[in-house]
ChimeraX commands (.cxc) that place a marker at each C-alpha (Angstrom):
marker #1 position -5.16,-23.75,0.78 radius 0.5
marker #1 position -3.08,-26.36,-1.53 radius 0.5
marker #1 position -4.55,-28.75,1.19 radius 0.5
marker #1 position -7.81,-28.01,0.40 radius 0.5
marker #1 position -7.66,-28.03,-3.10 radius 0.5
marker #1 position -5.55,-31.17,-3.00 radius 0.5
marker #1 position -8.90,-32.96,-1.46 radius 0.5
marker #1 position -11.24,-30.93,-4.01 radius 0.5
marker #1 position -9.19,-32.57,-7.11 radius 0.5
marker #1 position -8.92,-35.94,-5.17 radius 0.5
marker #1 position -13.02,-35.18,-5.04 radius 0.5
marker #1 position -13.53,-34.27,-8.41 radius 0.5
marker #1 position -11.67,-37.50,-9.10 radius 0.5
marker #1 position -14.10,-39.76,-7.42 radius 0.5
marker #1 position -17.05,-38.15,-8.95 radius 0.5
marker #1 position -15.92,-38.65,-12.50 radius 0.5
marker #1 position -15.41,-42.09,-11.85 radius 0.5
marker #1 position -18.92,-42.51,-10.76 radius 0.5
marker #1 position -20.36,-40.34,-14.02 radius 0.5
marker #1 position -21.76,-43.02,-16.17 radius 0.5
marker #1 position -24.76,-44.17,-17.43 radius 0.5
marker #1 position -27.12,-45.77,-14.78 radius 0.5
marker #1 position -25.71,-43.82,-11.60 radius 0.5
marker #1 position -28.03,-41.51,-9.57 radius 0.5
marker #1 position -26.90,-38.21,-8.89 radius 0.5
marker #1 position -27.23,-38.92,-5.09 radius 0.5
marker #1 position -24.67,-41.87,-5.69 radius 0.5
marker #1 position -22.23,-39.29,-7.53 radius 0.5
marker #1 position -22.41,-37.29,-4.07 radius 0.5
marker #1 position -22.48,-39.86,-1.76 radius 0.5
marker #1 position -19.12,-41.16,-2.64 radius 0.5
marker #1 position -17.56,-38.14,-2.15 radius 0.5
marker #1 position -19.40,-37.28,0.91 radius 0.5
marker #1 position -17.75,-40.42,2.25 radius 0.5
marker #1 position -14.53,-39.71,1.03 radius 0.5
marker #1 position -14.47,-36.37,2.57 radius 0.5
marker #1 position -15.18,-37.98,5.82 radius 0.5
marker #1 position -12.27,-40.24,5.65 radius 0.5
marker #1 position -10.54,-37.15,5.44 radius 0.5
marker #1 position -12.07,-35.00,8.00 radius 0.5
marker #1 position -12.75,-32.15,5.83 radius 0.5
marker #1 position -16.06,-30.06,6.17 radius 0.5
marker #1 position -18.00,-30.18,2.98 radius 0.5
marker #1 position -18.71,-26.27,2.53 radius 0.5
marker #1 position -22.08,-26.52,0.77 radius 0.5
marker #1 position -23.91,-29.54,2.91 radius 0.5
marker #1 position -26.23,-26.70,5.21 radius 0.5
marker #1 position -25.39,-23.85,3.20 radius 0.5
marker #1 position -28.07,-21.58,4.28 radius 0.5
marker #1 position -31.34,-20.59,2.04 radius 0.5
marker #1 position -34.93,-20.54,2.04 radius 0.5
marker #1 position -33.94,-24.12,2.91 radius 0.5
marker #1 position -30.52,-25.39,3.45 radius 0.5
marker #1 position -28.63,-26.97,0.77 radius 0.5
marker #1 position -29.16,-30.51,1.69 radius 0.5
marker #1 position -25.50,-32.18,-0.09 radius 0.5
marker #1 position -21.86,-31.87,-0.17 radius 0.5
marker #1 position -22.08,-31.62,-3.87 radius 0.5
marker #1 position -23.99,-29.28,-6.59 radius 0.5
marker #1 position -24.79,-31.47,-9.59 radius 0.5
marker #1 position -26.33,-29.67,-12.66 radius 0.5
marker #1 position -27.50,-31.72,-15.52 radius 0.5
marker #1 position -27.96,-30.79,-19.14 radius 0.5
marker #1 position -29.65,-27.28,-18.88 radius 0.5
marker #1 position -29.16,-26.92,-15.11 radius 0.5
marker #1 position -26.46,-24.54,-14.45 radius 0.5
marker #1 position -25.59,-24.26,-11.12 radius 0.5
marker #1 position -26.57,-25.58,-7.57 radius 0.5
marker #1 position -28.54,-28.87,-9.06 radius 0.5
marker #1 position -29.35,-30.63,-5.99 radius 0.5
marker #1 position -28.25,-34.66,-6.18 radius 0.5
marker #1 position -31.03,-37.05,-6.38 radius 0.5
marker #1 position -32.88,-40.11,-8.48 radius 0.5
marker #1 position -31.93,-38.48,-11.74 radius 0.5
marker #1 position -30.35,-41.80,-13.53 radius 0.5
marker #1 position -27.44,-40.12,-15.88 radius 0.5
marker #1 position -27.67,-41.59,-19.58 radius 0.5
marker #1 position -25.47,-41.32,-23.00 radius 0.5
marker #1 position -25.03,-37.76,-23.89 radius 0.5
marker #1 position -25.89,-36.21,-20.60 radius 0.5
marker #1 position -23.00,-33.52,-19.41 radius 0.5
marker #1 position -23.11,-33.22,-15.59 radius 0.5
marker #1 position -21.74,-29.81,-13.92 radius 0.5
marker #1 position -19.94,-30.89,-10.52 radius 0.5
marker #1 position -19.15,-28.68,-7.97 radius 0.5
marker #1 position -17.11,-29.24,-4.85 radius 0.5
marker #1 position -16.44,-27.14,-1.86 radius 0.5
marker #1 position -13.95,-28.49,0.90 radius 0.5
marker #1 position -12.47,-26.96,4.36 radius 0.5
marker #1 position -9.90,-28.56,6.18 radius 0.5
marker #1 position -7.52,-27.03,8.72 radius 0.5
marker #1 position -9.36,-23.72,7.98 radius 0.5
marker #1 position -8.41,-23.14,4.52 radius 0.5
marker #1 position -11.63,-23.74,1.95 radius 0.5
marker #1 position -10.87,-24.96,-1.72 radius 0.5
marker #1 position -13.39,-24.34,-4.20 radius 0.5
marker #1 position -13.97,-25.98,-8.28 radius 0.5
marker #1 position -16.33,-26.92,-10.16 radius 0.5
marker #1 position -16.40,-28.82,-13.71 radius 0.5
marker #1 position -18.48,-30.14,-16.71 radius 0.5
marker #1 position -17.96,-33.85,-17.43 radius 0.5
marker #1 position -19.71,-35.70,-20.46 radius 0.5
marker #1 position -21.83,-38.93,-20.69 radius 0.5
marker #1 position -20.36,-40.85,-23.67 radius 0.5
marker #1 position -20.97,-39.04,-26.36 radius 0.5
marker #1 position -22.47,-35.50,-26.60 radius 0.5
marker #1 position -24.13,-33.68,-29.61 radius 0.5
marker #1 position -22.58,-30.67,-31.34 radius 0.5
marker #1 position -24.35,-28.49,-28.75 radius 0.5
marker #1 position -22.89,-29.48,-26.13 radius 0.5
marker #1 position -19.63,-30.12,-27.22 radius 0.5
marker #1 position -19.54,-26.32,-28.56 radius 0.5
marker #1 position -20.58,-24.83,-25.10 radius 0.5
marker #1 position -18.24,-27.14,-23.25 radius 0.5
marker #1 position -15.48,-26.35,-25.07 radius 0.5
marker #1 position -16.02,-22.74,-24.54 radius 0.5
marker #1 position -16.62,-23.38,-20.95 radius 0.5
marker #1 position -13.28,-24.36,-20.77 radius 0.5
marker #1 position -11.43,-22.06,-22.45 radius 0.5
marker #1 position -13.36,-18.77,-21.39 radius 0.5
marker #1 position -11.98,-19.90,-17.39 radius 0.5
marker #1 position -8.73,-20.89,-18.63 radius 0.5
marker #1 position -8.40,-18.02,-20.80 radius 0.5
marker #1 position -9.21,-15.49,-17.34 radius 0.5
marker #1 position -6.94,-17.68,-15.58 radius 0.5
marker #1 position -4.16,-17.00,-17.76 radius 0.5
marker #1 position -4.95,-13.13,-17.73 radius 0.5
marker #1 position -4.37,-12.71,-13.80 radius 0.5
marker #1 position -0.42,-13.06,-14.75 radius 0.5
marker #1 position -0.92,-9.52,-16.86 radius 0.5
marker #1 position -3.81,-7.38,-16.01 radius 0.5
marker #1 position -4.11,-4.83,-13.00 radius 0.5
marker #1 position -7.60,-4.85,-12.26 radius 0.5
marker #1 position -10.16,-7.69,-12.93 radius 0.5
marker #1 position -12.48,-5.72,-15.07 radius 0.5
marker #1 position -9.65,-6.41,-18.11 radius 0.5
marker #1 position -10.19,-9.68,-17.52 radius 0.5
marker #1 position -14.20,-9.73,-17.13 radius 0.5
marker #1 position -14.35,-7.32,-20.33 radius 0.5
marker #1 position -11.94,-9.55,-22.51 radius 0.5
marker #1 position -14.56,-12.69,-20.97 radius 0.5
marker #1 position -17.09,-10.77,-22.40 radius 0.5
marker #1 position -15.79,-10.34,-25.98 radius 0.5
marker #1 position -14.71,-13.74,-26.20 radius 0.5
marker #1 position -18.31,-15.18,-25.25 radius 0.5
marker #1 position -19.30,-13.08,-28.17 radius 0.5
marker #1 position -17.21,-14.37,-30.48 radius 0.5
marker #1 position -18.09,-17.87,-29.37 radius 0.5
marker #1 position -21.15,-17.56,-29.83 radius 0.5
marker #1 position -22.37,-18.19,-25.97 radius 0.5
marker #1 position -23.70,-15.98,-22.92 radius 0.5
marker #1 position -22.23,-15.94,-19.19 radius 0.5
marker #1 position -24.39,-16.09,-16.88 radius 0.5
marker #1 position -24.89,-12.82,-14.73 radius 0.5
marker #1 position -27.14,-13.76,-12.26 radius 0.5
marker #1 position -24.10,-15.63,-10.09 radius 0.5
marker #1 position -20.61,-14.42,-9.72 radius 0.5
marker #1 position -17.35,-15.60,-8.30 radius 0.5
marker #1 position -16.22,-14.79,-5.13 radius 0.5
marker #1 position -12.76,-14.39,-3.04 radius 0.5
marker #1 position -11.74,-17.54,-0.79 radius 0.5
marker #1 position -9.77,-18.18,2.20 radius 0.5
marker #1 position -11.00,-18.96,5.67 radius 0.5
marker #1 position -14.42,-18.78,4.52 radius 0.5
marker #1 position -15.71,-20.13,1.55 radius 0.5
marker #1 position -17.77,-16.37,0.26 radius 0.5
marker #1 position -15.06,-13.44,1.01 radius 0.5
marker #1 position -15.01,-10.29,-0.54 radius 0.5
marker #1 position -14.38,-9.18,-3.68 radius 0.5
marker #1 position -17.26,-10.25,-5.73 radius 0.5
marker #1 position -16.02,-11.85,-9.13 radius 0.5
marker #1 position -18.33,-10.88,-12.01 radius 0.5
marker #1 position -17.50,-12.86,-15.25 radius 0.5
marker #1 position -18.85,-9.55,-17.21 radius 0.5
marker #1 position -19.03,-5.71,-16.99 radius 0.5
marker #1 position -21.50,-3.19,-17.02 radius 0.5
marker #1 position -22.76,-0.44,-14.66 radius 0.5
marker #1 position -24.05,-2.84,-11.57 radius 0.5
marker #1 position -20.50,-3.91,-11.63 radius 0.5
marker #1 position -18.48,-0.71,-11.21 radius 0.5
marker #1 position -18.13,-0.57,-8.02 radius 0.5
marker #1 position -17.27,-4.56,-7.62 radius 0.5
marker #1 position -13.94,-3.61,-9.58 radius 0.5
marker #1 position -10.78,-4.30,-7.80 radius 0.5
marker #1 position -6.94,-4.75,-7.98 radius 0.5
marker #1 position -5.05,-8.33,-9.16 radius 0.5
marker #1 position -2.28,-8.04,-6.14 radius 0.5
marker #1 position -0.49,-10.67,-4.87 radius 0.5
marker #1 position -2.10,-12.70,-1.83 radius 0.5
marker #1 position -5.49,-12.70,-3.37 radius 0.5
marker #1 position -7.22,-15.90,-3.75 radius 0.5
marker #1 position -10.50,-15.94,-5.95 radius 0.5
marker #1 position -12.78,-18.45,-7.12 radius 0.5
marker #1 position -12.95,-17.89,-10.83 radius 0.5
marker #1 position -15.96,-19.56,-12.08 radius 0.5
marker #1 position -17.96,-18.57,-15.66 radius 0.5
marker #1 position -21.38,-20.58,-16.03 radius 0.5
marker #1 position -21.84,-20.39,-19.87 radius 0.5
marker #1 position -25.06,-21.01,-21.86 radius 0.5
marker #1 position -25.41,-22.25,-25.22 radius 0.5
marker #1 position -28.98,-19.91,-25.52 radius 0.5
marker #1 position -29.81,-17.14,-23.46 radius 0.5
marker #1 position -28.29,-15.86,-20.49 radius 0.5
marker #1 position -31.74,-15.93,-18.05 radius 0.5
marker #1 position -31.75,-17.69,-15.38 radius 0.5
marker #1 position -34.86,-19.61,-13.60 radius 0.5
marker #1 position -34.88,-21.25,-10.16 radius 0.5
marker #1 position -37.19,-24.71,-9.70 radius 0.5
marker #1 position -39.51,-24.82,-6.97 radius 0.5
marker #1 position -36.72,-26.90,-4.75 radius 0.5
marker #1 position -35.04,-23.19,-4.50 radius 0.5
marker #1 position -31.77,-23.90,-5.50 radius 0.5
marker #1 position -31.52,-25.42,-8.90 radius 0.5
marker #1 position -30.68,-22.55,-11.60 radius 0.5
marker #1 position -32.15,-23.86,-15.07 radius 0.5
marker #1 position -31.71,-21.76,-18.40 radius 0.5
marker #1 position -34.65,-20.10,-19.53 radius 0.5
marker #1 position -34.79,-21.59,-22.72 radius 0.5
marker #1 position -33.92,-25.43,-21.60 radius 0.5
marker #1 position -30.64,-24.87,-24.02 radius 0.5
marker #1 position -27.31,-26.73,-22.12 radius 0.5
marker #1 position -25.32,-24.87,-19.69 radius 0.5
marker #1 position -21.62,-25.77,-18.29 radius 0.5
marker #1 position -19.69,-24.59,-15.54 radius 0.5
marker #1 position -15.82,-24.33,-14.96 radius 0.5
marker #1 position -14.50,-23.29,-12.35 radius 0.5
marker #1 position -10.66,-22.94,-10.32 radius 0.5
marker #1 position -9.31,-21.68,-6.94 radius 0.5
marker #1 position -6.19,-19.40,-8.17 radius 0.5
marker #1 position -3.93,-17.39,-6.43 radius 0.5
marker #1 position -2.30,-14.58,-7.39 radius 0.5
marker #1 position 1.49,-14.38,-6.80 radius 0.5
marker #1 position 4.14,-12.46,-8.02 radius 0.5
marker #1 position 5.25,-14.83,-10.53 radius 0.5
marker #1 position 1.53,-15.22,-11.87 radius 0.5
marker #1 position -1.74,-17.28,-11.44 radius 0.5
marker #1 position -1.00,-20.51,-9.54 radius 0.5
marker #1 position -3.78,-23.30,-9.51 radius 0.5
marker #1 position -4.75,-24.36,-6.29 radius 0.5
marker #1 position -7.52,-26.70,-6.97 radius 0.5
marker #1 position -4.92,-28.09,-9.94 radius 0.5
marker #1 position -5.96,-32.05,-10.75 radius 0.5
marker #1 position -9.68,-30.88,-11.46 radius 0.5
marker #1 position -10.56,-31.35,-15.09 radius 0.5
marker #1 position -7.89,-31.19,-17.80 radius 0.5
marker #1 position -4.22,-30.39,-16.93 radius 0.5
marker #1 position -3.89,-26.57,-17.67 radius 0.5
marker #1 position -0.83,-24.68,-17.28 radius 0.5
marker #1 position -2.02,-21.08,-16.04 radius 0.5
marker #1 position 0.96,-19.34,-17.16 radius 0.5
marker #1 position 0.08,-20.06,-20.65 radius 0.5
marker #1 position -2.44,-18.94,-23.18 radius 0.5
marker #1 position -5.02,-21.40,-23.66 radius 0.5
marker #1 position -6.53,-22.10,-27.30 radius 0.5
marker #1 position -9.57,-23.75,-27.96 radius 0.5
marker link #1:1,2 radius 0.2
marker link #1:2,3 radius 0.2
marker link #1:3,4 radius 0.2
marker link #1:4,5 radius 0.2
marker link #1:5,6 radius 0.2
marker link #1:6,7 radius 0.2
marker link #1:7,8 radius 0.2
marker link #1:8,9 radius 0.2
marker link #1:9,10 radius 0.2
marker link #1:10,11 radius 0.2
marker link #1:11,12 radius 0.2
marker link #1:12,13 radius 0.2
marker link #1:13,14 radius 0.2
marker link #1:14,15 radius 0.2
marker link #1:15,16 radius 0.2
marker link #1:16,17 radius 0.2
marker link #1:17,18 radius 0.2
marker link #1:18,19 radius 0.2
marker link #1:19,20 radius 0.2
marker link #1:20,21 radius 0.2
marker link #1:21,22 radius 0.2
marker link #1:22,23 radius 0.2
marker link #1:23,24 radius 0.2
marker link #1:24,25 radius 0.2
marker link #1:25,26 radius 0.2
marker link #1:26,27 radius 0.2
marker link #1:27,28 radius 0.2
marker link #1:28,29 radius 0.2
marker link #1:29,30 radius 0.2
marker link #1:30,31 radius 0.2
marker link #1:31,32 radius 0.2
marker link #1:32,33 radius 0.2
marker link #1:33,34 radius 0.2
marker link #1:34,35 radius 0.2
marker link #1:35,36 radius 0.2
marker link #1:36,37 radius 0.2
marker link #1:37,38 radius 0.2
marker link #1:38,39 radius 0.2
marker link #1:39,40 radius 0.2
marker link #1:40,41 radius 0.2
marker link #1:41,42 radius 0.2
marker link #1:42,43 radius 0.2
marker link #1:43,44 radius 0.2
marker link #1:44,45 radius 0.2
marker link #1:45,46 radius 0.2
marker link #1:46,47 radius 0.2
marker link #1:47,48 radius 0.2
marker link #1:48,49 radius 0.2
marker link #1:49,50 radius 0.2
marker link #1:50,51 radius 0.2
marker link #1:51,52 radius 0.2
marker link #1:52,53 radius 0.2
marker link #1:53,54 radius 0.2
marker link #1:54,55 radius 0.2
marker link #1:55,56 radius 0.2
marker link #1:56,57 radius 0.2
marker link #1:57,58 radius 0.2
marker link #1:58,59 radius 0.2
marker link #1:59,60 radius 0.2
marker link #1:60,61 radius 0.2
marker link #1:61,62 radius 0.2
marker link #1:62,63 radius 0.2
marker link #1:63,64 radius 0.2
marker link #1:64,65 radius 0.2
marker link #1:65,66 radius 0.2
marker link #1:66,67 radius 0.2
marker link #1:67,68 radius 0.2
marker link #1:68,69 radius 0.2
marker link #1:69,70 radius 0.2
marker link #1:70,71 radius 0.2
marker link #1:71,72 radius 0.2
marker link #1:72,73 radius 0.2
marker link #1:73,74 radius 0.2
marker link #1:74,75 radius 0.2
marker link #1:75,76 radius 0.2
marker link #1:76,77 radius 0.2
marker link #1:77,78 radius 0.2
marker link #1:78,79 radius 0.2
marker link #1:79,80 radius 0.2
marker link #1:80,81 radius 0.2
marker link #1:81,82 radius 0.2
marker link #1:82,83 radius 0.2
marker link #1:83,84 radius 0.2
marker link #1:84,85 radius 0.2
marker link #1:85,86 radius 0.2
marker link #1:86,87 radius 0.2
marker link #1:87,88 radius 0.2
marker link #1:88,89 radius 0.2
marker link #1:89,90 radius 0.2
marker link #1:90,91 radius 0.2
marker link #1:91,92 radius 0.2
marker link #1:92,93 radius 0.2
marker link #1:93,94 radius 0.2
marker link #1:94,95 radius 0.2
marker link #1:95,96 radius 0.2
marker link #1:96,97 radius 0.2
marker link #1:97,98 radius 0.2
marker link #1:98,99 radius 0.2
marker link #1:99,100 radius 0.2
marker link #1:100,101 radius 0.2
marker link #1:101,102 radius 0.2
marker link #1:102,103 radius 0.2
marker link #1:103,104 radius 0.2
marker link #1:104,105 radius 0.2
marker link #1:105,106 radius 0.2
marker link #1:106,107 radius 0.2
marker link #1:107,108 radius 0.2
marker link #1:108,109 radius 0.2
marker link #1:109,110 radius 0.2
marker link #1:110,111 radius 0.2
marker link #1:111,112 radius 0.2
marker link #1:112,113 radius 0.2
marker link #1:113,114 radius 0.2
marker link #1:114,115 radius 0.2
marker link #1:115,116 radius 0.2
marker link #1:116,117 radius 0.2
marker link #1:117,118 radius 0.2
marker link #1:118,119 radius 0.2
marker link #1:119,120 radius 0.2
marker link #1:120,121 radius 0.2
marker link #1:121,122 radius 0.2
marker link #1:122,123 radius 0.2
marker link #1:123,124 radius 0.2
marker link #1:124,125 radius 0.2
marker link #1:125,126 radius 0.2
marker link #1:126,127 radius 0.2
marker link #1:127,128 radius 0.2
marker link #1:128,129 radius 0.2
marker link #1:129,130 radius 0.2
marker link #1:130,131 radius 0.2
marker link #1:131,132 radius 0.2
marker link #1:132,133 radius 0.2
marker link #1:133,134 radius 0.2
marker link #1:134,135 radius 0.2
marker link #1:135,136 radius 0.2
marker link #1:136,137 radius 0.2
marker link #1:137,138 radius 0.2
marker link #1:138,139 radius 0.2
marker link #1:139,140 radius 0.2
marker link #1:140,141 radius 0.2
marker link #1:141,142 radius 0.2
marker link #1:142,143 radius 0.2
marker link #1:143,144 radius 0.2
marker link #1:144,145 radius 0.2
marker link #1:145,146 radius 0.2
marker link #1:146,147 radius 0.2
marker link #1:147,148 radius 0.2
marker link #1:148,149 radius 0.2
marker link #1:149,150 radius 0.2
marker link #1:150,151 radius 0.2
marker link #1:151,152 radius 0.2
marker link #1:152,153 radius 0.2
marker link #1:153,154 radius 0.2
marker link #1:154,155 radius 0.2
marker link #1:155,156 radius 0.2
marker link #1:156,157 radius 0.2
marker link #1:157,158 radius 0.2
marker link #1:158,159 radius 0.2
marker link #1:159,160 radius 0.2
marker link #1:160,161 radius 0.2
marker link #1:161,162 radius 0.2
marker link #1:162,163 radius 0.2
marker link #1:163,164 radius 0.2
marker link #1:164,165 radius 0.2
marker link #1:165,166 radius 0.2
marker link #1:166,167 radius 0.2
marker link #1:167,168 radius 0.2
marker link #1:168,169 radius 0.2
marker link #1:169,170 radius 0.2
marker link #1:170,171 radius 0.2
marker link #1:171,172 radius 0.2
marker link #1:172,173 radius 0.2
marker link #1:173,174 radius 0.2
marker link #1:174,175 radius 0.2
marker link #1:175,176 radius 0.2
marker link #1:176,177 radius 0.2
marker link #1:177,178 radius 0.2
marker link #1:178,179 radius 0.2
marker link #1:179,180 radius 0.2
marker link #1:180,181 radius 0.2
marker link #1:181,182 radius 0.2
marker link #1:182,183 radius 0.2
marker link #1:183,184 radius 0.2
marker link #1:184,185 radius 0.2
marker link #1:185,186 radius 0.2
marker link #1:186,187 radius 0.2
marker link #1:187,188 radius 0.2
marker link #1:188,189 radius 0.2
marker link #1:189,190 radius 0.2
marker link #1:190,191 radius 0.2
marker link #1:191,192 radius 0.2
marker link #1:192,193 radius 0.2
marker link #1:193,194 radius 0.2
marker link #1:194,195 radius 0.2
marker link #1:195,196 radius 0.2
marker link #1:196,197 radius 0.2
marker link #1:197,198 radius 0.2
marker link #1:198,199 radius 0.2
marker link #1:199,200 radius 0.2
marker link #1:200,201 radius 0.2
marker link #1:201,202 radius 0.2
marker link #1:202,203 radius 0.2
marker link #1:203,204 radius 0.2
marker link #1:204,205 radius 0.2
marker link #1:205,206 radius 0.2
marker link #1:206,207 radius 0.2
marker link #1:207,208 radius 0.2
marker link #1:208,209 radius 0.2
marker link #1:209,210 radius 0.2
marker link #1:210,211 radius 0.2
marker link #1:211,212 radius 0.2
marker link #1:212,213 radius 0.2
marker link #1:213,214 radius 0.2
marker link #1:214,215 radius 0.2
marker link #1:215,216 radius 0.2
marker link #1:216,217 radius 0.2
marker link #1:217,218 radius 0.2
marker link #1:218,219 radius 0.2
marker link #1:219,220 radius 0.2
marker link #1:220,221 radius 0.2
marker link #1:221,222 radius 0.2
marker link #1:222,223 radius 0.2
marker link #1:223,224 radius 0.2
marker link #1:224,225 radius 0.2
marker link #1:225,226 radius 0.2
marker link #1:226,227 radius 0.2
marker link #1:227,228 radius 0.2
marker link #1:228,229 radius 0.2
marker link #1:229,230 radius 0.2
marker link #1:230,231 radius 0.2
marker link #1:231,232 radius 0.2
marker link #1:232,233 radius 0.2
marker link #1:233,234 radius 0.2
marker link #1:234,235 radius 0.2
marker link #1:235,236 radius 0.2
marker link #1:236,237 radius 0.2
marker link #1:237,238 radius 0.2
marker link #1:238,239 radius 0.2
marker link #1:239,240 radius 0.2
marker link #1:240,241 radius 0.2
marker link #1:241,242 radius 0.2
marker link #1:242,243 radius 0.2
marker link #1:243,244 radius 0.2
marker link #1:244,245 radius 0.2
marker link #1:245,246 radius 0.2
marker link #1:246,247 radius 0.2
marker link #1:247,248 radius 0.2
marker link #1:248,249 radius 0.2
marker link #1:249,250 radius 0.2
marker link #1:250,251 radius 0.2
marker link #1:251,252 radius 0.2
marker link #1:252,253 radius 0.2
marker link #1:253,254 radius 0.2
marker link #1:254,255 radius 0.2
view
């Protein structure tokens, strides 16, 4: 799986290199559908079945899309922030990330919810290395959005990875009755994709018409963070490490 992630960093690297004012979405994602062909790796998303199938390698969300924004026209412009997510197979093993990178400069918004972004997935990262089951971790999640000032998103969840992209368990990023039975132990050999979507506003959700894009409610900016980690016995261990900003999962993260 350090394969895989290896090419979803390399991705993410391309992408953000491509993130400036007067690119297309659909440019953003054709560059790394092409790298990913040089590579021979199976983008996991391009076909992903749905009331239509996802029709890119890439998700790109924009401003107050949170997840699954589907590459286009869309010309990016000075204070955009552009959610890019990546899914990669190769030799069998799927990596998984996703991550919020700005336009220039971005108002104080923006800048609050991305930072936030950030350190709520950092901060759960860092937890694996010390909690048993990961309802600590979705609790403490919880509390810290709260304090922040921002709401995760509860309408998607994180998921387990490994030969498929979607394996069990479920990963909420919060807690409360629908999630009791989705609890489950932090043991070594577990791989999860750990991935909060955090508002600015309000946590609802709406879907466009094209069936995939997930807008907030209240057109207030979204981000979305989001790591492959295993858990060992010596702690978390990044396997997607290279996308976004260096982070050391063994410590704690600050904002």
């Amino acid at each position: 799986m350090r394969e895989a992630g290896g090419l979803v960093a390399r991705a993410h690297a391309i992408a953000r290199e491509r993130i400036r004012p007067g690119a297309t979405t659909a440019e953003v994602n054709t560059a790394v559908e092409e790298y990913l062909a040089t590579e021979a790796a199976t983008p996991l998303f391009k076909g992903f079945p749905g009331e239509t199938p996802f029709p890119a390698a890439t998700c790109i969300s924009v401003n107050h899309q949170i997840v699954h924004g589907i590459p286009g026209s869309y010309v990016l412009k000075p204070g955009d922030i552009v959610s890019v997510d990546i899914g990669v197979k190769k030799n069998g093993w799927c990596g998984d990330a996703a991550w919020t990178y700005t336009v220039d400069e971005i108002d104080d918004e923006k800048r609050r919810v991305m930072a936030a972004g950030k350190y709520l997935l950092q901060r759960a990262i860092f937890l694996c290395g010390s909690r048993q089951y990961w309802s600590e971790i979705a609790s403490d999640m919880m509390r810290e959005a709260r304090r922040l000032n921002v709401n995760l998103v509860r309408k998607f969840v994180g998921h387990g990875i490994g030969r498929e992209m979607h394996e069990a368990p479920q990963v909420p990023n919060f807690v409360d009755p629908s999630t009791k039975q989705m609890d489950f132990a932090l043991r070594p050999g577990l791989v999860l994709a750990i991935e909060p979507m955090v508002n600015a506003g309000s946590a609802d959700v709406r879907i466009l018409g094209d069936k995939w894009t997930a807008v907030t409610a209240d057109g207030r900016p979204s981000v979305h963070f989001e790591h492959t980690v295993a858990i060992t016995k010596e702690g978390p261990l990044l396997l997607t490490e290279g996308v976004g900003e260096p982070f050391d999962p063994r410590q704690e993260p600050s904002l």
